[in-house]
N, C-alpha and C positions, 0 to 999 in steps of 0.2 A: 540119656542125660547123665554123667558122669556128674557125681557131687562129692565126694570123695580127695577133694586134691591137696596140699598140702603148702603152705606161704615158705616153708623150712625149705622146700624143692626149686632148684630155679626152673623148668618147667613143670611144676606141680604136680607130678608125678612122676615115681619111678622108672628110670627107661623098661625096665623087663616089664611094667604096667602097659607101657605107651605101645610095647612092640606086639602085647597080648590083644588090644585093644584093634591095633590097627590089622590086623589078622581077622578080627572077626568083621570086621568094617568093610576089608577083603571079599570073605565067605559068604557076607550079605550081598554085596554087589554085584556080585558072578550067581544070585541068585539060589547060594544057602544059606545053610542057619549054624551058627556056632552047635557046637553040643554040649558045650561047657558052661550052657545057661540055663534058666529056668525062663518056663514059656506061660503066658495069660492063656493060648488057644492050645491044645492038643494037635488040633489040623495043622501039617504045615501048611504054609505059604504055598504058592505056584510057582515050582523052579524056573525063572527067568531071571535075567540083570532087572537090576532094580537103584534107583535112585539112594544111597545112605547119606545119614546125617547124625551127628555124634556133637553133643552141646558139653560144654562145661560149664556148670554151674554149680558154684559150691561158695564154701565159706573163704574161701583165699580167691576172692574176685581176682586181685592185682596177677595171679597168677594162670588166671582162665585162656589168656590170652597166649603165651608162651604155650602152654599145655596146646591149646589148637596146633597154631605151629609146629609144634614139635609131631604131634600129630600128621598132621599133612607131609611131613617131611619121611613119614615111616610108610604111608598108604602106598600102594603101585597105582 
């Protein structure tokens, strides 16, 4: 859940944000794990593809939606 975004953005976040974002969304899909995050379990996961899901939800509502898109527009 991305909370983070900004109303001043026309898709509420920075592309270089969008491009890092959709990268890891990538990494998780194909069944890794970013490195560039902090983790709740020590254990990884079970490297297989796996379903991802990336929400925006922040204070620039008007802007959540464009952020998606733009989003989807960077994933493979």
């Amino acid at each position: 859940r991305l909370q983070k975004g900004s109303e001043k953005l026309k898709a509420g976040y920075p592309p270089k944000a969008l491009d890092l974002w959709a990268a890891r969304a990538n990494t998780w899909a194909k069944g890794g794990a970013p490195t560039d995050l902090a983790y709740v379990d020590k254990k990884a996961a079970k490297k297989e593809p796996r379903d991802t899901f990336i929400y925006f939800i922040h204070e620039a509502k008007v802007r959540a939606p464009a952020a998606a898109m733009a989003l989807i527009e960077r994933v493979s």
